[in-house]
TIKEDREN-366507 format. One record per residue (C-alpha): x, y, z; residue in three letters; chain. Coordinates in pm, whole numbers, plus 50000, padded with zeros to 5 digits. Example, Ala and Ser with C-alpha at 12.3 -4.5 7.8 and 13.67 -1.06 7.14 Angstrom:
<atoms>
    east   north      up   rest   kette
   51230   49550   50780    ala       A
   51367   49894   50714    ser       A
</atoms>
This chain:
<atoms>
    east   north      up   rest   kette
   50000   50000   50000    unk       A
   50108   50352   49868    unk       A
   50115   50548   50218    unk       A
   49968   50935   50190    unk       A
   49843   51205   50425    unk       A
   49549   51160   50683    unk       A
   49227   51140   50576    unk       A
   49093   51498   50582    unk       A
   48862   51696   50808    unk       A
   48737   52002   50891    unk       A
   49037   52280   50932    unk       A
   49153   52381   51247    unk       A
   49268   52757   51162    unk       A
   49025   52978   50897    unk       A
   49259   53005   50571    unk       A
   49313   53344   50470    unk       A
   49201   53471   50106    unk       A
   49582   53551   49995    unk       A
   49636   53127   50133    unk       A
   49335   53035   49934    unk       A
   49383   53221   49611    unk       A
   49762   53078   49599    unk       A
   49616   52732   49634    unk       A
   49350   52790   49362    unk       A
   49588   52939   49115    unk       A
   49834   52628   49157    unk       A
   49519   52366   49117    unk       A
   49366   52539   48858    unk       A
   49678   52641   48636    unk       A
   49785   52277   48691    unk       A
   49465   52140   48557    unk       A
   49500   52398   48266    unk       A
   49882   52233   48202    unk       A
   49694   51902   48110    unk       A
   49420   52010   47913    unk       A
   49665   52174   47700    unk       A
   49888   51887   47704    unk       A
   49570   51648   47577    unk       A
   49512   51880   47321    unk       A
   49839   51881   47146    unk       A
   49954   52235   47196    unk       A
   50211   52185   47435    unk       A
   50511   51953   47392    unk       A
   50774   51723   47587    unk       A
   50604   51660   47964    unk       A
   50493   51828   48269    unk       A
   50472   51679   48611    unk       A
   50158   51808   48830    unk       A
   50171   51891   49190    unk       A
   49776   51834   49239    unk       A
   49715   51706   49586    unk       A
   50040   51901   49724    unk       A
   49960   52246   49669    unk       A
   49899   52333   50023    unk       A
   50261   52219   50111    unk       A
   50443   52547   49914    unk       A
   50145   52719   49992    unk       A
   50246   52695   50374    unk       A
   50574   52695   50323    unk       A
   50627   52992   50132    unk       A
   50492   53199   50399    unk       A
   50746   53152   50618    unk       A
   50996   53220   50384    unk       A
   51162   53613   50324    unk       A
   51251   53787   50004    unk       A
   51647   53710   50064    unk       A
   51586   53344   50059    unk       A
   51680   53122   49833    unk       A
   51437   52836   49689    unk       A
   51546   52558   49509    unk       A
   51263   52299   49325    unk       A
   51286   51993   49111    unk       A
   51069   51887   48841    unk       A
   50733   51911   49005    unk       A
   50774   52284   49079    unk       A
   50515   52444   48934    unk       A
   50344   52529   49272    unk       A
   50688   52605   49424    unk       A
   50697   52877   49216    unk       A
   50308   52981   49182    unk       A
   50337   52992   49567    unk       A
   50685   53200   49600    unk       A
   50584   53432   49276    unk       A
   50279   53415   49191    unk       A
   50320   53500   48802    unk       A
   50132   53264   48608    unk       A
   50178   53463   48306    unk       A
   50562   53471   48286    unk       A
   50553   53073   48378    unk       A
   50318   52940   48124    unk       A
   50472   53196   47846    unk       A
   50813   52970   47983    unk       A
   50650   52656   47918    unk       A
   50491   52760   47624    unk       A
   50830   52853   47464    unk       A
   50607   53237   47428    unk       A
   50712   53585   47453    unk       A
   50725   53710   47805    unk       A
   50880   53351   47948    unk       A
   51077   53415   48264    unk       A
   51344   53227   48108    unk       A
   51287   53303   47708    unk       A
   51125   52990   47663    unk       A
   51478   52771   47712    unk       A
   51364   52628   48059    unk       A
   51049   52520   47995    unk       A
   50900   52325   48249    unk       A
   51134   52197   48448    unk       A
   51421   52416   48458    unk       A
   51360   52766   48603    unk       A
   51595   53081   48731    unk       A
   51412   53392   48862    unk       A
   51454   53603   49131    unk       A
   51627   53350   49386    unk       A
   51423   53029   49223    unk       A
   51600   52761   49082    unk       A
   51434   52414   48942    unk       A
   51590   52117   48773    unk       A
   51411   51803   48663    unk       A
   51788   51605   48766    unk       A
   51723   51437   49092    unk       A
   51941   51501   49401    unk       A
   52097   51770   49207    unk       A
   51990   52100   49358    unk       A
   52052   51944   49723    unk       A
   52418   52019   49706    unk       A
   52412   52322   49547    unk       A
   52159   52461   49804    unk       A
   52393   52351   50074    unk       A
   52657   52570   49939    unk       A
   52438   52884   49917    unk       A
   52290   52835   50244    unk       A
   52701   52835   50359    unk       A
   52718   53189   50204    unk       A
   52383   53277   50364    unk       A
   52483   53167   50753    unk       A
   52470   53450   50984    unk       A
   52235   53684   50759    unk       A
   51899   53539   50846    unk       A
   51839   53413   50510    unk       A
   51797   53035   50468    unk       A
   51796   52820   50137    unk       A
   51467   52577   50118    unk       A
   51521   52293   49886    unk       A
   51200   52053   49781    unk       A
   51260   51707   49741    unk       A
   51059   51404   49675    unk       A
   51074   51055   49878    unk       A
   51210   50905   49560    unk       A
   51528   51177   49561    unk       A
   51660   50992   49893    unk       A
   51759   50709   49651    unk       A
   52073   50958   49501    unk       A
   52392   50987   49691    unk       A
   52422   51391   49662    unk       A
   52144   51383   49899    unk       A
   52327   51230   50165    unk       A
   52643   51421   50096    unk       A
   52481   51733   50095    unk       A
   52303   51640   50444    unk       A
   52661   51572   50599    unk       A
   52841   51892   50490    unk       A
   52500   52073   50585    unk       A
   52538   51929   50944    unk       A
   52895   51983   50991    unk       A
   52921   52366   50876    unk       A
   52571   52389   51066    unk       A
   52418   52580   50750    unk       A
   52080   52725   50774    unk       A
   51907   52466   50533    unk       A
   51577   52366   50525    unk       A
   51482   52037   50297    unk       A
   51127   51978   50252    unk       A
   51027   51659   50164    unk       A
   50683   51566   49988    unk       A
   50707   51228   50059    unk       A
   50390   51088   49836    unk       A
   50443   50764   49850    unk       A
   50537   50690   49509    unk       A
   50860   50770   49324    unk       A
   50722   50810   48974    unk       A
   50519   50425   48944    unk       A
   50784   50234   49241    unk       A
   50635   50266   49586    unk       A
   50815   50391   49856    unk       A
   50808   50031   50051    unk       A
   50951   49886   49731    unk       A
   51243   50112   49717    unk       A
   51314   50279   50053    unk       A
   51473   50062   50387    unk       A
   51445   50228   50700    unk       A
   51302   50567   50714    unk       A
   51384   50943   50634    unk       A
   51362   51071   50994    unk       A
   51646   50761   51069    unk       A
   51850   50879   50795    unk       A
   51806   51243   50867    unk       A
   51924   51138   51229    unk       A
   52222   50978   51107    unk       A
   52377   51306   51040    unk       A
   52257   51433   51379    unk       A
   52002   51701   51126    unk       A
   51675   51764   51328    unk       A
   51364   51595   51148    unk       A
   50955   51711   51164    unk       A
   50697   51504   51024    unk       A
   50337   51647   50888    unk       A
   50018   51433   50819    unk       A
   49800   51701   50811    unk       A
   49686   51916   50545    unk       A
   49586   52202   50749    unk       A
   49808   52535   50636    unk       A
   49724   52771   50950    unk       A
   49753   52466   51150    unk       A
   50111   52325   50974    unk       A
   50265   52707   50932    unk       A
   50180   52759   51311    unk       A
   50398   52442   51392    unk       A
   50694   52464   51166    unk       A
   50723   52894   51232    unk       A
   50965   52825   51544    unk       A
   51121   52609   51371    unk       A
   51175   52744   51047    unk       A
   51325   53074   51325    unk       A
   51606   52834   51456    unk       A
   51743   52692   51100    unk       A
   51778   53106   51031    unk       A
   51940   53206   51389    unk       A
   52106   52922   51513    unk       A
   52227   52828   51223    unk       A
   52108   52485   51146    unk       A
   51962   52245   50864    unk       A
   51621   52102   50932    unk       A
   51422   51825   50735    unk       A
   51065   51894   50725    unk       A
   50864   51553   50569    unk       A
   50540   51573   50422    unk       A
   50333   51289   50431    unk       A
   50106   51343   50130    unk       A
   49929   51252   49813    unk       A
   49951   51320   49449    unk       A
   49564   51324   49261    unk       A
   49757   51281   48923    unk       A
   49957   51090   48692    unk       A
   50386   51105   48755    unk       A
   50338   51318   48447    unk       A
   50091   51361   48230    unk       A
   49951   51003   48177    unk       A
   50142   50720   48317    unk       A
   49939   50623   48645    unk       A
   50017   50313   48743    unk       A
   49827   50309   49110    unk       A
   49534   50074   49157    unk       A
   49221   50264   49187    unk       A
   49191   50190   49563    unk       A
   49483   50388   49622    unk       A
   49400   50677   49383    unk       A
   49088   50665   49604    unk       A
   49233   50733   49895    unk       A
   49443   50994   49703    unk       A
   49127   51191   49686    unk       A
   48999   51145   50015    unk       A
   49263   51326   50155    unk       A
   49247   51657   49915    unk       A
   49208   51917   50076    unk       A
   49017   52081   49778    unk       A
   48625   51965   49932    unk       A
   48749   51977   50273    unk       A
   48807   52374   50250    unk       A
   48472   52384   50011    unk       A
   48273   52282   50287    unk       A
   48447   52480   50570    unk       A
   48347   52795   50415    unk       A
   48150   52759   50057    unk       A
   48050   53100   49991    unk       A
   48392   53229   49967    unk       A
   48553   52956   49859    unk       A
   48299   53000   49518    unk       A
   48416   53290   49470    unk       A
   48749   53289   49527    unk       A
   48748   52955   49343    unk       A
   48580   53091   49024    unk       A
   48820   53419   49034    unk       A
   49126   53199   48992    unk       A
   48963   52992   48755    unk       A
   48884   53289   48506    unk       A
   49244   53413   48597    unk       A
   49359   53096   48449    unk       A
   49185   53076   48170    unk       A
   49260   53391   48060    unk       A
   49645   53345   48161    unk       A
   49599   53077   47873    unk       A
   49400   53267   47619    unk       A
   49643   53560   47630    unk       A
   49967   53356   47647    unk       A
   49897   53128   47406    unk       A
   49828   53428   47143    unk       A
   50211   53550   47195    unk       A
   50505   53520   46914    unk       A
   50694   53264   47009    unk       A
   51033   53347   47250    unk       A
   51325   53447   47090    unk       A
   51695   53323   47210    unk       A
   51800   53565   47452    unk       A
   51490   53724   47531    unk       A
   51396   53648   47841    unk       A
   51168   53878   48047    unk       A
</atoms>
């Protein structure tokens, strides 16, 4: 059995429009990725973060503007959450005019404004290691997102020891969904990630819940000591992904795709409050879709001209 976050309930904390509208945009320009993908005007892949969205949601509120984040390939809602530019990302993606990297990144592989993705795993653990050396003692931390499936590459566990022993103000955040693109977890990973975050004597937190107010509340203080002490800190998710690896290639019985769903927090905040969340809902929806009508009538990029 694929293991994901607890089922969900009502939330604990009322979420704030600005939380809410970040979590809309990411589900909705997400869903708007695949839908463009199925109808043949985008090319390569794209890997979804549907299910997650509430983890950069959180997290990116605890961040500051000198921080440095550093995502893999599912990073679309890293960097919805940390800028929320949907233009300048789908114009990326796109290959369009007005793409934050002029349409060379694509997908994956994204630099702007302290926001760095790569679609190589384990590869962005290192170098985060070394700019969150640079950053000790200025209150600035380096956050780097990695999936359950990364802990499987050496670079993680070299990057863990020089972040202990120069006591760098790190902060890894797992999204541990269970499922390292169609392996599960169980079939791939001995032991666990708060034993091997322990073996390098790096603090460890683990999240089931899906709450933001109630998640951000917990990890503030310690998101405070990785800046002032210095000192790295592993924060794992335990959570679910409601789509394919990438765009089609879902190999999960339906059972566990099920459960998948039962844990979204999607109805869960629908119910809580269902006045706003209609309206907020249908605001980022028709932000979306007219992100994609205007984008997609751009030239295309040119070399060198990124925004």
């Amino acid at each position: 059995m694929i293991v994901t976050a607890a089922p969900s309930r009502s939330p604990g904390h009322a979420l704030n429009d600005g939380d809410l509208r970040s979590l809309l945009l990411i589900r909705h320009f997400e869903r708007a990725l695949l839908r463009l993908f199925e109808q043949g005007v985008l090319s390569g892949t794209t890997h979804t973060c549907l299910g997650q969205e509430y983890i950069p949601v959180t997290v990116s509120s605890l961040l500051r503007d000198d921080d440095f984040v550093f995502s893999n390939h599912r990073g679309h809602g890293h960097f919805l959450a940390r800028h929320p530019d949907p233009y300048g990302l789908l114009a990326e993606i796109m290959g369009r005019d007005g793409a934050l990297c002029g349409g060379v990144g694509g997908s994956q592989h994204i630099y702007h404004q302290r926001f760095l993705s790569t679609g190589v795993q384990g590869e962005s653990l290192p170098v985060a290691t070394g700019v969150a050396l640079k950053l000790a003692g200025t209150g600035a931390l380096a956050c780097a997102y990695i999936g359950d499936g990364t802990w499987g590459e050496g670079a993680v566990y070299e990057a863990l020891n020089m972040a202990s022993l120069w006591r760098v103000p790190l902060l890894v955040v797992v999204e541990h969904n269970g499922i390292a693109q169609s392996t599960p977890t169980s079939a791939q990973m001995a032991g666990t990630i708060a034993a091997r975050a322990a073996a390098f004597g790096v603090r460890h937190h683990h999240i089931t819940g899906t709450d933001v107010g109630e998640i951000r509340q917990a990890l503030a203080p310690l998101v405070d000591a990785v800046r002032t002490e210095p000192s790295p800190l592993v924060v794992e998710f335990a959570t679910h992904r409601l789509g394919p690896h990438s765009k089609g290639d879902d190999t999960r019985p339906p059972e566990e795709i099920r459960r998948a769903r039962e844990s979204d927090w999607y109805d869960r905040y629908a119910e809580a409050d269902p006045e706003r969340f209609a309206r907020i809902d249908a605001e980022q929806r028709e932000l979306v879709e007219r992100v994609v009508a205007e984008v997609s009538a751009r030239p295309h990029a040119r070399p060198g001209g990124a925004a």
